[in-house]
N, C-alpha and C positions, 0 to 999 in steps of 0.2 A: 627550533624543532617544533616547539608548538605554534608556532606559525604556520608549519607545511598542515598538522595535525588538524587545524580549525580548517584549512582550505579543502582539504581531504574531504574532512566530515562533511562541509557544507555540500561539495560536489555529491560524494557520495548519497545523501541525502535528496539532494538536487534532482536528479537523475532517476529517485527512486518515486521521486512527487510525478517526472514526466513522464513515467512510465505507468504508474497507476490512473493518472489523470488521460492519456492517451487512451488506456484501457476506456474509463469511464465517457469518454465526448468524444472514442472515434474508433475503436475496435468495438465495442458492442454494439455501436449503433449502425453500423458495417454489417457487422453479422446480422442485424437484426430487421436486414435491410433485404438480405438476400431472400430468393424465393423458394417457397415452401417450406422446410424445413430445414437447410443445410444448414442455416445460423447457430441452431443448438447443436450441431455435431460438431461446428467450429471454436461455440463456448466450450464444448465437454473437454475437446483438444487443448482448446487457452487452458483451461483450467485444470490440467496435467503440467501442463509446459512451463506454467506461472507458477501452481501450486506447490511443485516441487522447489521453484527458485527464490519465490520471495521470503520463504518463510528466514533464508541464511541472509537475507537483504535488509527484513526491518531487524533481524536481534544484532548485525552486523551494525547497521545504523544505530542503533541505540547503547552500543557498546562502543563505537566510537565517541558519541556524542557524553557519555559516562566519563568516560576517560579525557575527553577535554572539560569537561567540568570540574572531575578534579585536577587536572594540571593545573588550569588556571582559574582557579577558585578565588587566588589574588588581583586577578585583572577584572577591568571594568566588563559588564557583558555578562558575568557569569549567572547569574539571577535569571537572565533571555536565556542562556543555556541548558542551566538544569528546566524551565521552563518548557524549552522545545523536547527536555529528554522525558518530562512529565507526558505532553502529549505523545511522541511515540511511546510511550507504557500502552495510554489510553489506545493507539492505533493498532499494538498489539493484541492487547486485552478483546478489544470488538471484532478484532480477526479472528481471535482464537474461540469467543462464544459466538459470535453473527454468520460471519463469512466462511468461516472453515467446514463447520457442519454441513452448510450447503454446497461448498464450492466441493467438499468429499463426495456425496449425491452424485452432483450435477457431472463429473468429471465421469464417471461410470455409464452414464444414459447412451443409449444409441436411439435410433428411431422404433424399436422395436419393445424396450425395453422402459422409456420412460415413465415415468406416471402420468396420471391425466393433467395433473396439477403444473407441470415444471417451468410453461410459462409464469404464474404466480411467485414460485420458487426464485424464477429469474430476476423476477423483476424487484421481490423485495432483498435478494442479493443484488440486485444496481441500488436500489437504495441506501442499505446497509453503506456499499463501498461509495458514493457520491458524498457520506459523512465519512468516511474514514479520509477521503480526500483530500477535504477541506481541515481535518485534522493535520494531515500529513505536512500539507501546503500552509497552514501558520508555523508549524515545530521548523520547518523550511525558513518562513519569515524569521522567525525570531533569532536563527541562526545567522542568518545576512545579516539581521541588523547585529547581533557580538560583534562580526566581520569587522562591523565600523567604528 
C-alpha cells in the first residue's frame, strides 16, 4: 500500500511541476506573443481557470506527500521526503504572499479596466512563478530519488 502511495505522490506531484512549468516556457509566452493585447485577456482567463484549481493541487500534493512521510518514516528516502514536503510548504507559502495577490488583480482586468502598470504586474508574477518552479521541480526531484 505504500508503495501505490509513494507512486501516487510522485505522479501527482509530477504532473503538477508540468503543468506549472508549461505555464511558465510555453503558455505565457504564447500569450505574450499574440498581438496587441489579447495575451492579458488570455492571462486574466488562465488565471481564473488555474487559480481556481491549483490551489486544491499543491495543499492536495503536500498532503499526500505528509502522509507518505509519515507512513514511511522507517524506510530509507524519508529525510528526501519530508525534504520535498519542506519545499512545497515554501511553494505554497510564495503562492499565497507573491502569486495570489497578483494572479487575484490580474484575473479581474479586461482591456478597459486594467491599470497602467499590469504589464509590470505581469512580469514580476512570471518571475515570482519561474522560482516557485524551480521549487516545485526539486520537491519533484527529491521524490524520485525516495522512489529509488
Amino acid at each position: 500500500m505504500l508503495n501505490a502511495l509513494e507512486i501516487f505522490t510522485t505522479v501527482a506531484v509530477g504532473v503538477m511541476v508540468g503543468v506549472e512549468f508549461s505555464v511558465a516556457f510555453v503558455i505565457n509566452p504564447i500569450l505574450n506573443a499574440l498581438p496587441e493585447d489579447s495575451g492579458q485577456l488570455g492571462r486574466a482567463h488562465g488565471g481564473r481557470m488555474l487559480g481556481a484549481l491549483m490551489p486544491f493541487w499543491y495543499i492536495g500534493s503536500l498532503v499526500l506527500v505528509a502522509v507518505w512521510a509519515v507512513a514511511g518514516w522507517h524506510r530509507a528516502g524519508a529525510g528526501l521526503v519530508v525534504t520535498a514536503g519542506a519545499l512545497l510548504i515554501l511553494s505554497v507559502i510564495m503562492s499565497l504572499l507573491l502569486l495570489v495577490p497578483i494572479n487575484n488583480r490580474s484575473k479581474t482586468w479586461t482591456l478597459e479596466n486594467r491599470p497602467e502598470d499590469w504589464k509590470e504586474q505581469m512580469n514580476r508574477w512570471d518571475r515570482f512563478h519561474y522560482v516557485r518552479v524551480a521549487v516545485i521541480i526539486a520537491a519533484f526531484a527529491l521524490l524520485a530519488t525516495a522512489l529509488a
